[in-house]
C-alpha positions, 0 to 999 in steps of 0.5 A: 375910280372909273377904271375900278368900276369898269375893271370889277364889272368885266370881272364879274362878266368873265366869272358868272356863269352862262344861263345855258352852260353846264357844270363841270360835274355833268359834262364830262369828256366821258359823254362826249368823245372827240372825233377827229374824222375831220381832219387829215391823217398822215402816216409815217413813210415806208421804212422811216423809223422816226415818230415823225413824218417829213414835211415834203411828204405831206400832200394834199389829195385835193385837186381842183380841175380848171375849165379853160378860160374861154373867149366869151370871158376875155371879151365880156372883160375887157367890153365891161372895162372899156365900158366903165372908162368910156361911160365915166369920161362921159359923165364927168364931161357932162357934170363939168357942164352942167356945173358950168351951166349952173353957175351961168345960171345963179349969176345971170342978171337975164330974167328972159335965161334964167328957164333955159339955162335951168332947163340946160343944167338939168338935161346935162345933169340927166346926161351925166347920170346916164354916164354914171349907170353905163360906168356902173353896168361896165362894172358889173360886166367886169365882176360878173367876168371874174364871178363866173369865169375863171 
């Protein structure tokens, strides 16, 4: 019964009329014409006399002028690489400590540990997010390389 309801609903969606639209009787391709300014326009080659024109003689005229990419481009993408791989090895050496560190601290048995291990884990984790933003500085140096560079 579901699927009846459901299938009658998107009929009567699909037949009802939109609130702006306009009749068929008012809007005419009289009142409207079409334009075709837009588009390209290709002509029949000199001395063809097929209605028809070749494909290897369409060519666009369109023709984008690339600036030579420059040093400063090249260096700003392979520092930003460089930057993310290093600063991400960083950070995973720190998170690695900081969790081992953690679980010294939630198994010690040493009330007297217990506030410089936590101290310990949260400066390693401090150094760890440090890693991470320098990963992610690397990263935009690289994607504004290629935004803006060719």
């Amino acid at each position: 019964m579901r699927p009846l309801r459901h299938s009658l609903l998107l009929l009567m969606f699909a037949l009802a009329p939109l609130a702006a639209e306009q009749t068929d009787t008012v809007y005419t391709a009289a009142t409207e014409p079409i334009s075709f300014t837009l588009l390209p326009l290709w002509t029949i080659p000199e001395g063809l006399t097929v209605p028809a024109a070749l494909p290897d003689t369409l060519f666009l005229a369109l023709q984008v002028d690339k600036a030579p990419r420059s040093k400063w481009v090249r260096r700003q993408r392979w520092l930003g690489l460089s930057m993310a791989l290093f600063f991400s090895a960083v950070s995973y050496h720190y998170q690695r400590e900081a969790d081992a560190t953690y679980q010294t601290y939630r198994t010690t048995g040493n009330v007297g540990e217990l506030d410089a291990l936590f101290r310990e884990t949260q400066r390693l984790d401090r150094l760890a997010a440090w890693g991470y933003l320098g990963a992610e500085v690397g990263l935009v140096l690289v994607t504004i390389s290629f935004i803006f560079g060719p």
